[in-house]
N, C-alpha and C positions, 0 to 999 in steps of 0.2 A: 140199220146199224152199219157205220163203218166197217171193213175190213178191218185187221187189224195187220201191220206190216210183219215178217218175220224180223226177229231180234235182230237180223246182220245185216237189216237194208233198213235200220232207223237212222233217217239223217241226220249228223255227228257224230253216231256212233263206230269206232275204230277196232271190230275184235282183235282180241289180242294174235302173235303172232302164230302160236301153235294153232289156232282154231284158224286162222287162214290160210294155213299150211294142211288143214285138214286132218290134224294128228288127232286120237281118240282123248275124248274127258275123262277125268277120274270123277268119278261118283261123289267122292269124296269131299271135293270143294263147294261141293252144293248140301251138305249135310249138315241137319241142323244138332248140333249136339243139346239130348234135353236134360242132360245133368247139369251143363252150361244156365240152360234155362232155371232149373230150380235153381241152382244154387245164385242166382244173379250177379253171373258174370258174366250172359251173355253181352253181345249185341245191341245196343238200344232198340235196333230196331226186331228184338224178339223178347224184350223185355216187358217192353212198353206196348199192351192191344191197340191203343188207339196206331201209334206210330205203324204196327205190322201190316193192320187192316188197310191201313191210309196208301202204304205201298202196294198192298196185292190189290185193292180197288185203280189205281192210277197204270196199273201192270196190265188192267183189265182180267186179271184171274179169276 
């Protein structure tokens, strides 16, 4: 099995500024809100399982 590259050396991939500048993440941006979820308004892609699956498989998670 392939390596898998880290997030910030995938070719075309541009992180944003703060994350090259190496300033801390908020937690926060990666949080999935699941009242979002119930109530469907999330996200398509956490509404929808085939959609979510189809990205965390392609993520290789």
């Amino acid at each position: 099995m392939a390596a898998i590259k880290p997030w910030y050396k995938i070719d075309g991939l541009t992180p944003r500024e703060d994350l090259r500048e190496g300033k801390p993440l908020d937690a926060s941006e990666f949080a999935v809100h699941l009242d979002k979820v119930r109530d469907k308004t999330a996200p398509s892609d956490y509404k929808e399982p085939e959609r979510f699956l189809t990205v965390l498989i392609s993520l290789n998670i």
